[in-house]
C-alpha positions, 0 to 999 in steps of 0.5 A: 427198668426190667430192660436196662436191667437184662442189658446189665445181665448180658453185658455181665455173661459177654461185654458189650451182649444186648439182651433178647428178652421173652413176652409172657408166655415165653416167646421170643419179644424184643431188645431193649431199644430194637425189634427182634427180626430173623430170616430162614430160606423157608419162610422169608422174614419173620418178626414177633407180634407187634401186639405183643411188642412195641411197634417199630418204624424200622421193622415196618420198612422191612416189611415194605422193602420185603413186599417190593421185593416179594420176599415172604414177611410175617410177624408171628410167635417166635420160638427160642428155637426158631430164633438160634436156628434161623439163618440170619437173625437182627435187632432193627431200630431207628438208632441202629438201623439193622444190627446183625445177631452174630452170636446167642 
C-alpha cells in the first residue's frame, strides 16, 4: 500500500511522477514497480542493496551486460545526494525495461 500511496503523492506534486521511496535508514530504495540503477563516470553502475530492495531480473541483466562490457557495477547505499547528482540515473523492471530519470 505504502507504494501506490507514494505514487498517488508524486503524480499529485507532478502528473504522470513515479515515487523513489527511502529503505529505513534513509537511503536511497526503490520505485513502486523498478530498482533504482544510477551511473557516474567515477564509478561505473551503482544500484541499492538488493538485501534492502526486491531483487530484480533487469537489474541482474545489467549487472551481466556491465561485466561483459567491463564496465564497473556495484550494488551499495545510495544517497539522496549521490542519486540528484548522478550523471544518469533509471528505474529498470521487466514491465519497462530501462525508463530514464529525467527529473527529481
Amino acid at each position: 500500500m505504502h507504494y501506490y500511496l507514494a505514487d498517488q503523492q508524486a503524480s499529485k506534486q507532478e502528473p504522470g511522477a513515479r515515487a523513489i521511496l527511502l529503505d529505513q535508514e534513509g537511503f536511497v530504495g526503490e520505485a513502486s514497480t523498478a530498482n533504482v540503477v544510477i551511473f557516474t563516470e567515477d564509478q561505473g553502475v551503482v544500484s541499492p542493496c538488493m538485501e534492502k530492495v526486491l531483487p530484480g531480473v533487469s537489474v541482474a541483466v545489467v549487472r551481466q551486460l556491465c561485466k561483459e562490457l567491463n564496465v564497473p557495477f556495484q550494488q551499495r547505499d545510495l544517497t539522496i545526494e549521490e542519486l540528484r547528482a548522478a550523471d544518469e540515473v533509471w528505474l529498470s523492471s521487466t514491465s519497462i525495461c530501462l525508463l530514464p530519470v529525467v527529473r527529481c
